[in-house]
TIDREN-180937 format. One record per residue (C-alpha): x, z, y. Coordinates in steps of 0.25 Angstrom, whole numbers, plus 5000, padded with zeros to 4 digits. Layout:
N
<site X="X" Z="Z" Y="Y"/>
...
***
This chain:
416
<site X="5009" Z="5214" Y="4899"/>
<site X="5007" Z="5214" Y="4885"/>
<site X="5018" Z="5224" Y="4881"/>
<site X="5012" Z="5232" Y="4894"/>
<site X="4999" Z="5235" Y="4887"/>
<site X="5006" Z="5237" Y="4873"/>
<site X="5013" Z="5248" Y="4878"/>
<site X="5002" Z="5254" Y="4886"/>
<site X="4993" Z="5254" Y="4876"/>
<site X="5003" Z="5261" Y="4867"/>
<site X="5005" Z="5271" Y="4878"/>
<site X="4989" Z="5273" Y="4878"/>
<site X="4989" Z="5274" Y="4862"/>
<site X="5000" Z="5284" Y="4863"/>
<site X="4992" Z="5294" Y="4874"/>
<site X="4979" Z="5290" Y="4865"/>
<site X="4987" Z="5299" Y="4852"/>
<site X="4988" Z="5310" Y="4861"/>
<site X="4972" Z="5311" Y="4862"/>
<site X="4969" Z="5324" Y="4853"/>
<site X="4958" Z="5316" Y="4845"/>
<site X="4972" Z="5306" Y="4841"/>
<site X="4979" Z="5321" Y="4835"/>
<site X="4977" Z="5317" Y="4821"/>
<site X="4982" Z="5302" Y="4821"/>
<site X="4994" Z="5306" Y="4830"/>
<site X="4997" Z="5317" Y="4821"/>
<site X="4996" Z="5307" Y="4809"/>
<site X="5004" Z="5298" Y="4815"/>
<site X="5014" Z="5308" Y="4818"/>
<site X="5015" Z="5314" Y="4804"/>
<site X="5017" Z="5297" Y="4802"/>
<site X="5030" Z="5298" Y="4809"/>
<site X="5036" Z="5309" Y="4804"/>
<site X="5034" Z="5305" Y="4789"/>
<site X="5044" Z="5294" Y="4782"/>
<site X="5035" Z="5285" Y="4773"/>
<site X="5035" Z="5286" Y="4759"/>
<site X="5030" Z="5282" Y="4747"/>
<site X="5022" Z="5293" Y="4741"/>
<site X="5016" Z="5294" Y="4728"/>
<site X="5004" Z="5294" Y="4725"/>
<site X="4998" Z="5305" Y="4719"/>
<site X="4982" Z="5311" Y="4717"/>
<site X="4982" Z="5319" Y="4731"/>
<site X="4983" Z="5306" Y="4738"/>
<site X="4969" Z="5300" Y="4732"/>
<site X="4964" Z="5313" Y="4732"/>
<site X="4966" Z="5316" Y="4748"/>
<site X="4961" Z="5301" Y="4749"/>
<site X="4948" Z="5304" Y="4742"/>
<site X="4946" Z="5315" Y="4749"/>
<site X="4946" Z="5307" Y="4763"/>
<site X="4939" Z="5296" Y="4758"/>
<site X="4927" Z="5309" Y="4756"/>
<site X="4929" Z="5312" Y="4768"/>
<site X="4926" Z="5298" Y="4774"/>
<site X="4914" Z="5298" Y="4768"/>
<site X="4909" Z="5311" Y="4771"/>
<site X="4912" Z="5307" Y="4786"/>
<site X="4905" Z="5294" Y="4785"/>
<site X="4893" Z="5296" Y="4774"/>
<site X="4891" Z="5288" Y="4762"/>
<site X="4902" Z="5279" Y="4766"/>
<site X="4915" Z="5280" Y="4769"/>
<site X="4922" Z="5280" Y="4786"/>
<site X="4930" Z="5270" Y="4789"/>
<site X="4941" Z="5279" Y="4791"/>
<site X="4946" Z="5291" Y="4800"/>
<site X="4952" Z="5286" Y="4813"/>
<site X="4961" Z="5297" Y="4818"/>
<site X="4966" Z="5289" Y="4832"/>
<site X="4960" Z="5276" Y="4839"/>
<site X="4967" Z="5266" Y="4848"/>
<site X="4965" Z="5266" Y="4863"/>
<site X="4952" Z="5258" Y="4870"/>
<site X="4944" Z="5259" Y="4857"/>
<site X="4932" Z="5267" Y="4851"/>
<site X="4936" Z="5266" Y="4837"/>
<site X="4931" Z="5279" Y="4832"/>
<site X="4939" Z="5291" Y="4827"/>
<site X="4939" Z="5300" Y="4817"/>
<site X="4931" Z="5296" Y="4802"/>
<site X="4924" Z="5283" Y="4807"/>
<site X="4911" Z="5278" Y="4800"/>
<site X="4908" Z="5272" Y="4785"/>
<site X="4914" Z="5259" Y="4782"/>
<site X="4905" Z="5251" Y="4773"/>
<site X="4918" Z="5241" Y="4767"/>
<site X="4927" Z="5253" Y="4762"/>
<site X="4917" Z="5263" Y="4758"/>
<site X="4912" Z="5253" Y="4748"/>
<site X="4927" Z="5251" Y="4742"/>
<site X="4928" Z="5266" Y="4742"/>
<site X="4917" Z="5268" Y="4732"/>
<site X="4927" Z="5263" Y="4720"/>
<site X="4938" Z="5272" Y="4725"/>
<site X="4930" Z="5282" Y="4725"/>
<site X="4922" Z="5281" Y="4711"/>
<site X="4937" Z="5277" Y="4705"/>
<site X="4941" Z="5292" Y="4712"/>
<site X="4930" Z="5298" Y="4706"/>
<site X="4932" Z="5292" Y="4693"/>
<site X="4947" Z="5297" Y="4691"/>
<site X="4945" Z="5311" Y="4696"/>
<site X="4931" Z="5314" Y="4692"/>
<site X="4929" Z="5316" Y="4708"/>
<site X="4913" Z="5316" Y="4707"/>
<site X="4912" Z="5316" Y="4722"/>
<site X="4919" Z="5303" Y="4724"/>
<site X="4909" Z="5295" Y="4716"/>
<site X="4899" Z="5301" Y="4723"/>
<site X="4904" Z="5298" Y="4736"/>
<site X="4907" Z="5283" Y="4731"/>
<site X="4891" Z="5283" Y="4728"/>
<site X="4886" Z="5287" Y="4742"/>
<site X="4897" Z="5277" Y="4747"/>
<site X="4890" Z="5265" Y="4739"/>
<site X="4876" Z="5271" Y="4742"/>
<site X="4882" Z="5271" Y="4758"/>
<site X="4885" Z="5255" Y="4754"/>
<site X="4872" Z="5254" Y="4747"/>
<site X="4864" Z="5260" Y="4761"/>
<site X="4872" Z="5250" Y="4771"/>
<site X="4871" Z="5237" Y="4764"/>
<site X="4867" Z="5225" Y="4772"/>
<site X="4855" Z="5216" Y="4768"/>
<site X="4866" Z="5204" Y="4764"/>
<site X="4871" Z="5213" Y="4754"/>
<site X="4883" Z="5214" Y="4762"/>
<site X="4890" Z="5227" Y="4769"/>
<site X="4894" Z="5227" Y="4783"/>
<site X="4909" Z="5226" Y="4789"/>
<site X="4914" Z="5237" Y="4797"/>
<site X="4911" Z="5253" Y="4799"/>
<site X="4896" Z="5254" Y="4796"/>
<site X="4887" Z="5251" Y="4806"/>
<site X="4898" Z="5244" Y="4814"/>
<site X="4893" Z="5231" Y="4821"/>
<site X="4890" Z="5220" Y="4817"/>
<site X="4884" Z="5224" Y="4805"/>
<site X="4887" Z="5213" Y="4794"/>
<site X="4891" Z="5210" Y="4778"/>
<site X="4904" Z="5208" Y="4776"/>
<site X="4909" Z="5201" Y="4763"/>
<site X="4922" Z="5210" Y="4762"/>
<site X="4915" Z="5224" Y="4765"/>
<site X="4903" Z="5220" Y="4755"/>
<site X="4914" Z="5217" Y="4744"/>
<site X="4920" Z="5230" Y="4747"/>
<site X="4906" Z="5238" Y="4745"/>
<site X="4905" Z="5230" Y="4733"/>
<site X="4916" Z="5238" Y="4727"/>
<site X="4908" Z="5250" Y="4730"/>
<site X="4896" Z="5247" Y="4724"/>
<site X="4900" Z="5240" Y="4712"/>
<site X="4907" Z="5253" Y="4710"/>
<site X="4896" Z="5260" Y="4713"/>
<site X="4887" Z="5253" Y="4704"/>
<site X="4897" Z="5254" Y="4692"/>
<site X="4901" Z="5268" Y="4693"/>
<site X="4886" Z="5275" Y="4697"/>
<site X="4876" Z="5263" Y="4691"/>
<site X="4866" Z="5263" Y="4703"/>
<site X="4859" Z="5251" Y="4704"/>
<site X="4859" Z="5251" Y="4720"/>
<site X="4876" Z="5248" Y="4718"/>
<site X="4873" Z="5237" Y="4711"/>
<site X="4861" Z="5232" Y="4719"/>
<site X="4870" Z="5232" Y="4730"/>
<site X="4884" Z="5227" Y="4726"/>
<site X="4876" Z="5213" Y="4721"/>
<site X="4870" Z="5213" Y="4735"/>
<site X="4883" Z="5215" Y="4740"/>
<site X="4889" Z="5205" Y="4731"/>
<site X="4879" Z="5194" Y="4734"/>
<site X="4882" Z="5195" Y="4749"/>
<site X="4898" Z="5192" Y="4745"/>
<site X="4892" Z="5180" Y="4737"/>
<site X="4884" Z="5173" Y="4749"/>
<site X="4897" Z="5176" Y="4758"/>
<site X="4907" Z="5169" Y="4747"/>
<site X="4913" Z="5156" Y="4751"/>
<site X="4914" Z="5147" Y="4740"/>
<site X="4930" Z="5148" Y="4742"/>
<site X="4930" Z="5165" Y="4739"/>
<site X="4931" Z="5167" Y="4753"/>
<site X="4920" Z="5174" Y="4761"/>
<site X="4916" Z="5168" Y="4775"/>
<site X="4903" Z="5175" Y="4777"/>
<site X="4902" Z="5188" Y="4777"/>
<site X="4914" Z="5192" Y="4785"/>
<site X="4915" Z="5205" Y="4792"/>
<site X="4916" Z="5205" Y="4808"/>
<site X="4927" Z="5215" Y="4806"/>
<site X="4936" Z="5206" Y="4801"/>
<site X="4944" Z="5198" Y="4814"/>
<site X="4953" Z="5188" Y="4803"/>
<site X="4946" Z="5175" Y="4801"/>
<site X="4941" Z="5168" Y="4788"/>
<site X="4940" Z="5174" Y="4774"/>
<site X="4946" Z="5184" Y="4772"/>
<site X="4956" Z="5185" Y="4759"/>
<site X="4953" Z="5199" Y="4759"/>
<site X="4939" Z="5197" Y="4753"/>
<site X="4947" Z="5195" Y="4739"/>
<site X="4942" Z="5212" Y="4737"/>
<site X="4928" Z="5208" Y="4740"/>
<site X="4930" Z="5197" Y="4728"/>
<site X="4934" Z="5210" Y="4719"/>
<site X="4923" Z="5217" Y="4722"/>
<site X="4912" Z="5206" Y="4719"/>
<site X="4921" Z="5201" Y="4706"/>
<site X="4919" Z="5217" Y="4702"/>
<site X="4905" Z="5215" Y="4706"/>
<site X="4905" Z="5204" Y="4697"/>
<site X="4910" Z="5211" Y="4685"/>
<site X="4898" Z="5221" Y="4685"/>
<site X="4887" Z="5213" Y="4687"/>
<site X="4892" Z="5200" Y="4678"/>
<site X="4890" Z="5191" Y="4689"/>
<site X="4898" Z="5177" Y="4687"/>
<site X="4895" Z="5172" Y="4702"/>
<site X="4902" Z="5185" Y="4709"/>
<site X="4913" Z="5184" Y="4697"/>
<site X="4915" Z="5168" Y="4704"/>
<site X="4913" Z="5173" Y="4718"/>
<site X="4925" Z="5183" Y="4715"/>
<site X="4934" Z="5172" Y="4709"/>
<site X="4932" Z="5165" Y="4719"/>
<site X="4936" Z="5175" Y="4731"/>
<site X="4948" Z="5177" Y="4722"/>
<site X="4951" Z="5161" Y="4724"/>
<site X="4950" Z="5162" Y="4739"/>
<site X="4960" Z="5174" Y="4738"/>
<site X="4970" Z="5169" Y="4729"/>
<site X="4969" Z="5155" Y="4741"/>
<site X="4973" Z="5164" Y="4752"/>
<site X="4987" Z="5170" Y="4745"/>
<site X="4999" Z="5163" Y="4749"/>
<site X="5011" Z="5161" Y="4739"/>
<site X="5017" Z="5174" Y="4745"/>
<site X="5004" Z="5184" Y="4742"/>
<site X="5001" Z="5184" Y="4758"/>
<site X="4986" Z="5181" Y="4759"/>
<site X="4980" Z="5171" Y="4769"/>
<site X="4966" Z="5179" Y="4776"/>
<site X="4971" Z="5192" Y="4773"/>
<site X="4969" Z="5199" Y="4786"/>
<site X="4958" Z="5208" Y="4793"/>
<site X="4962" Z="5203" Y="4807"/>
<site X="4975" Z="5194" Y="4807"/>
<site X="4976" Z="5186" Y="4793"/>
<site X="4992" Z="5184" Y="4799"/>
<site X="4996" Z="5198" Y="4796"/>
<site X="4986" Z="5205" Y="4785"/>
<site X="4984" Z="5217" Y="4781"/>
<site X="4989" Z="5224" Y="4768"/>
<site X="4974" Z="5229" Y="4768"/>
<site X="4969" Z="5216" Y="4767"/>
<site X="4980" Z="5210" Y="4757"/>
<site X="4977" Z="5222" Y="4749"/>
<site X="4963" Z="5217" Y="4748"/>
<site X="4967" Z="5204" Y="4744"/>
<site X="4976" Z="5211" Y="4733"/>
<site X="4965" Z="5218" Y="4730"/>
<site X="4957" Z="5207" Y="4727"/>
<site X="4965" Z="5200" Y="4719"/>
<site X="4969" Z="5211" Y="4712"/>
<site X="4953" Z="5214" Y="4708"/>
<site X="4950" Z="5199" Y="4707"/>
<site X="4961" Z="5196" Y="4698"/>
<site X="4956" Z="5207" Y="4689"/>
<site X="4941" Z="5208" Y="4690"/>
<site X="4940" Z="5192" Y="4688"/>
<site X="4952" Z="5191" Y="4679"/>
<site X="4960" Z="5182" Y="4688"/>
<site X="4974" Z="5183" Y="4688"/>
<site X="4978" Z="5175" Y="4698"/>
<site X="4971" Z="5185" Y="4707"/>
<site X="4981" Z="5196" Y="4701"/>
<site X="4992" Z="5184" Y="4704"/>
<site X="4991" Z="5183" Y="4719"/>
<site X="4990" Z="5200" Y="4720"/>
<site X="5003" Z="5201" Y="4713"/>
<site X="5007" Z="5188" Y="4723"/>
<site X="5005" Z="5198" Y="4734"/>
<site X="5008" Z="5211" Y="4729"/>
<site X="5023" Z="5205" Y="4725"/>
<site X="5025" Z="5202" Y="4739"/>
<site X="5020" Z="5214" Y="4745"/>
<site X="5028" Z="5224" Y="4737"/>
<site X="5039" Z="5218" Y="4742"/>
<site X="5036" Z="5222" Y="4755"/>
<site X="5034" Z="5237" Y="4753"/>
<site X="5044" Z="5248" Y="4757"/>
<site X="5049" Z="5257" Y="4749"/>
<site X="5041" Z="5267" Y="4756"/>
<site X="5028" Z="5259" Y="4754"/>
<site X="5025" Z="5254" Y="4766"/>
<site X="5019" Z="5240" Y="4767"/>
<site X="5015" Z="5234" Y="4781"/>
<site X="4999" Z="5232" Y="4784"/>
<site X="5001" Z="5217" Y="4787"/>
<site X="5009" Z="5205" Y="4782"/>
<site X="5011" Z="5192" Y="4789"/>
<site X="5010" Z="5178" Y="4779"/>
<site X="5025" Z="5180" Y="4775"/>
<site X="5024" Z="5196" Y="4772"/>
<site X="5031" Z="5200" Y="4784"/>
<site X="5024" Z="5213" Y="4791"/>
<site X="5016" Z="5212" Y="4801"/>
<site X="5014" Z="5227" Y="4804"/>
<site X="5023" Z="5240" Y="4807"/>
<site X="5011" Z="5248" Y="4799"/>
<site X="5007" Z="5248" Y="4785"/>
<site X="4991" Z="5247" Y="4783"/>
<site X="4989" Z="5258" Y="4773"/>
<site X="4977" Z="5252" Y="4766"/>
<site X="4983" Z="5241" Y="4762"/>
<site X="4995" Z="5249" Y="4757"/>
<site X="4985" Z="5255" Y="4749"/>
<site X="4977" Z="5244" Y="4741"/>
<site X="4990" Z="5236" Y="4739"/>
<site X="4996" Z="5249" Y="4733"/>
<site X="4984" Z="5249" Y="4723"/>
<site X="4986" Z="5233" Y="4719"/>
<site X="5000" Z="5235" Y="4718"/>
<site X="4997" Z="5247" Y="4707"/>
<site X="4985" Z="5239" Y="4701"/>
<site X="4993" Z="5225" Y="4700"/>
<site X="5003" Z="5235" Y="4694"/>
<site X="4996" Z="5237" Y="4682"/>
<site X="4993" Z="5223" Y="4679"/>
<site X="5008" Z="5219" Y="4681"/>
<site X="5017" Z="5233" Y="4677"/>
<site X="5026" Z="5224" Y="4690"/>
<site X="5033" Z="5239" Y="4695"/>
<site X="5035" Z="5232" Y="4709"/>
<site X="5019" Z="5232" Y="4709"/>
<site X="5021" Z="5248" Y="4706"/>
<site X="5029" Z="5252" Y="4716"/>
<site X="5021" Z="5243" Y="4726"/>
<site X="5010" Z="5250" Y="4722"/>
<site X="5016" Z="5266" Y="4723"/>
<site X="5024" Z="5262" Y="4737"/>
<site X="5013" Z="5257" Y="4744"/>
<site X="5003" Z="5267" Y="4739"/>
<site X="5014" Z="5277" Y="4740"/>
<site X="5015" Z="5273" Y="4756"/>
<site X="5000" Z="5276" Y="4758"/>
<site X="5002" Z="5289" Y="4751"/>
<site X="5013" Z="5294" Y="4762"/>
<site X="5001" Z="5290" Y="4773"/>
<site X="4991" Z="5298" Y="4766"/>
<site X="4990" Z="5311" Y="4776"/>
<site X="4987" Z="5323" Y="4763"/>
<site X="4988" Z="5335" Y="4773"/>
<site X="4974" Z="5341" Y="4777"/>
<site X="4970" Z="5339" Y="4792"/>
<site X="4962" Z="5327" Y="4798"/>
<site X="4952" Z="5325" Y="4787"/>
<site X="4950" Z="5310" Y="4790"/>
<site X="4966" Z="5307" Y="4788"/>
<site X="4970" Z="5316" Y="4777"/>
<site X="4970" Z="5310" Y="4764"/>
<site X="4967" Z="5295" Y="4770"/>
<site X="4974" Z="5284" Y="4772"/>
<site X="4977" Z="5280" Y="4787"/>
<site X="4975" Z="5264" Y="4790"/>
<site X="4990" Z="5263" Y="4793"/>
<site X="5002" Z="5269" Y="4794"/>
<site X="5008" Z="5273" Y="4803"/>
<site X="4995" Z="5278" Y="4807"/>
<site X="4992" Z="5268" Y="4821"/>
<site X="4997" Z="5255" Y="4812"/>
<site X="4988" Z="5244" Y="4813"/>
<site X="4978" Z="5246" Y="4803"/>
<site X="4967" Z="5256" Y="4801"/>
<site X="4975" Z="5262" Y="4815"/>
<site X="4975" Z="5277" Y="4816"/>
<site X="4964" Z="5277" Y="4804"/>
<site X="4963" Z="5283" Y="4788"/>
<site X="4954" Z="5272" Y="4783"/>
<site X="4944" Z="5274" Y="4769"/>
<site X="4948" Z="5259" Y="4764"/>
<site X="4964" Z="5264" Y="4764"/>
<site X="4960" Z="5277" Y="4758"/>
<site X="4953" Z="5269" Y="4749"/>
<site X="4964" Z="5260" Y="4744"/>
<site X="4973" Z="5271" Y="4743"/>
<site X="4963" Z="5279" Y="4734"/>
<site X="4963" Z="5265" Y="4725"/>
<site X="4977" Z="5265" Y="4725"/>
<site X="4983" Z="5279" Y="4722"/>
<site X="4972" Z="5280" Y="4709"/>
<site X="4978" Z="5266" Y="4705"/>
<site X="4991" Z="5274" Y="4706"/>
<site X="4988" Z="5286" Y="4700"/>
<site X="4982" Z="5280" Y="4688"/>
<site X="4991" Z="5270" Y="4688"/>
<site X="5002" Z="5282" Y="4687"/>
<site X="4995" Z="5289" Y="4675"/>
<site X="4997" Z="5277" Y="4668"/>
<site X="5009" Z="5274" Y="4658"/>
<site X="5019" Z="5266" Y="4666"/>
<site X="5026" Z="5255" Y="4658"/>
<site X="5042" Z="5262" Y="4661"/>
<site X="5049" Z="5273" Y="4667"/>
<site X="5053" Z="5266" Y="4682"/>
<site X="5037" Z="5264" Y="4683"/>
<site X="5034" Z="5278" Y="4679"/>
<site X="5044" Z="5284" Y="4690"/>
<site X="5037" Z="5274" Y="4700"/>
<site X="5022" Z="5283" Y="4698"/>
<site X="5029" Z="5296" Y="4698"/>
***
């Protein structure tokens, strides 16, 4: 009976393409198949068309930033289509990228749309201190430890780069919440988001630890500089001996997702070098050494790994793909290991190939889709702003990464 409805649902899925509102995705998808993946290299139109569709999510949203655009939804749901509303958690990680932009290309426009995001953070912020899970205004309206650390980001950026006392104001409220919600382990308890459907702490909070130990740095403030040593301990418990990480996941610690192993990575990666803690930088190069074993040569990389770095998906989980790109390319430059290097340009490289540059549906060109191939499993039929995000991060890692002097000749015809 089981395979009965597998295949009638599939049969419903393929009629629901055919609907005219679906054209775009089928097209996509279309264009998906008739393409051979490839490793494209990086170059300025990619951040550029990428900058440009953030812009556009946030002009369709406000001050902050859409979720994403959905170009096609599964049958028997209501998820929205088309540019969906403002997400709280990634607009607030966006500010950085976008003040980093503005700062390399002299793009005034960018800084100032990073300034009415962090005003949007400023005008939605919860009594606690905290900032909500989920799309805004999606019930229940709660705190959430993860999201609030990823506002940090935003408004300690904001505060650093535009000197307005309501940043600072609220980045300590913000910070104080992630204080009262810190076990004494390093792991957070309370706080969690109702969106997440894995149990326990999550080893993913190891980003929110960056964000307060930046925090720290600003203000001078030894008790978040101990809180954030501290989420690093409980981070460092969770690695096994091979780099696979326990609590990893969203939904299924079993099988997580590069998305949320690159959160760890990034975590340990901004740990180890906001708080001068090596073994932090250790256990990143523990995992990163295992993971670029396991890229093709055309830089794909599956969304999800079981315990003993076996797939457990057909599709690869761009975002991820993205952020583990960038650490590859930052690790690079602490370490000169060339393997990092090539990691780092493949996997990046592979995300570049997805990017659609040709001008049509304005809320997928120039993003970055959830998966590919476009219906994989995560962020399904969907250009999301946190991949776009990533991707942003990682090709200015990249590019000025390539403007540097490269130590011999082989690393110098890897960049070209």
């Amino acid at each position: 009976m089981g395979l009965v409805k597998k295949i009638g649902r599939q049969t419903l899925e393929a009629l629901s393409a055919r609907h005219p509102r679906h054209y775009p995705a089928r097209k996509l998808e279309a264009l998906e198949r008739q393409a051979r993946p490839r490793a494209t290299v990086p170059e300025l139109r990619h951040l550029e068309a990428a900058i440009a569709w953030l812009k556009r999510a946030q002009d369709a949203s406000g001050g902050g930033v859409s979720w994403g655009y959905r170009a096609r939804r599964p049958i028997r749901t209501t998820l929205p289509l088309g540019w969906v509303g403002p997400y709280p958690e990634t607009t607030g990680y966006i500010i950085p990228t976008m003040l980093r932009y503005a700062d390399l290309s002299g793009d005034e426009d960018s800084s100032q749309r990073a300034r009415r995001m962090a005003l949007w953070e400023l005008s939605i912020q919860l009594d606690d201190g905290g900032f909500q899970g989920g799309i805004y205004g999606e019930q229940p309206v709660a705190s959430s430890t993860f999201v609030t650390g990823q506002v940090l980001f935003g408004l300690t950026a904001a505060y650093e780069h535009f000197r307005e006392e309501p940043f600072l104001a609220a980045a300590r409220r913000g910070a104080d919440f992630l204080l009262r919600c810190l076990a004494d382990d390093g792991s957070f308890v309370d706080g969690r988001s109702h969106f997440f459907d894995a149990p326990g702490a999550m080893t993913w909070e190891a980003r929110t630890g960056v964000a307060i130990a930046e925090f720290a740095s600003l203000v001078d403030d030894d008790r978040l500089r101990n809180a954030a040593s501290r989420i690093a301990d409980y981070t460092l418990k969770m690695q096994r001996s091979n780099g696979w990480f326990d609590n990893a996941d969203l939904q299924d610690h079993d099988v997580p997702l590069t998305h949320t192993i690159g959160y760890i990575l990034e975590g340990l990666y901004g740990l180890g070098m906001t708080l001068g803690r090596r073994d932090c930088l250790r256990a990143a190069e523990c995992t990163l050494d295992c993971i670029a074993g396991l890229i093709r040569d055309d830089g794909f990389l599956a969304g999800r790994w079981r315990q003993d770095w076996t797939p457990g998906v057909d599709s690869c989980c761009l975002t991820g793909s993205a952020q583990i790109a960038g650490i590859f390319l930052r690790m690079y430059e602490l370490t000169r290991k060339p393997e990092y290097l090539q990691a780092g340009k493949k996997l990046l490289g592979f995300v570049c190939f997805t990017q659609d540059l040709r001008p049509g549906v304005a809320g997928l060109d120039g993003g970055i889709r959830g998966s590919y191939p476009f219906g994989g499993e995560y962020g399904q039929w969907a250009v999301l702003n946190w991949a776009t995000k990533f991707f942003c991060d990682s090709v200015m890692d990249y590019l000025q990464l390539e403007r540097q002097e490269l130590p011999d000749t082989d690393e110098q015809a890897i960049l070209r």
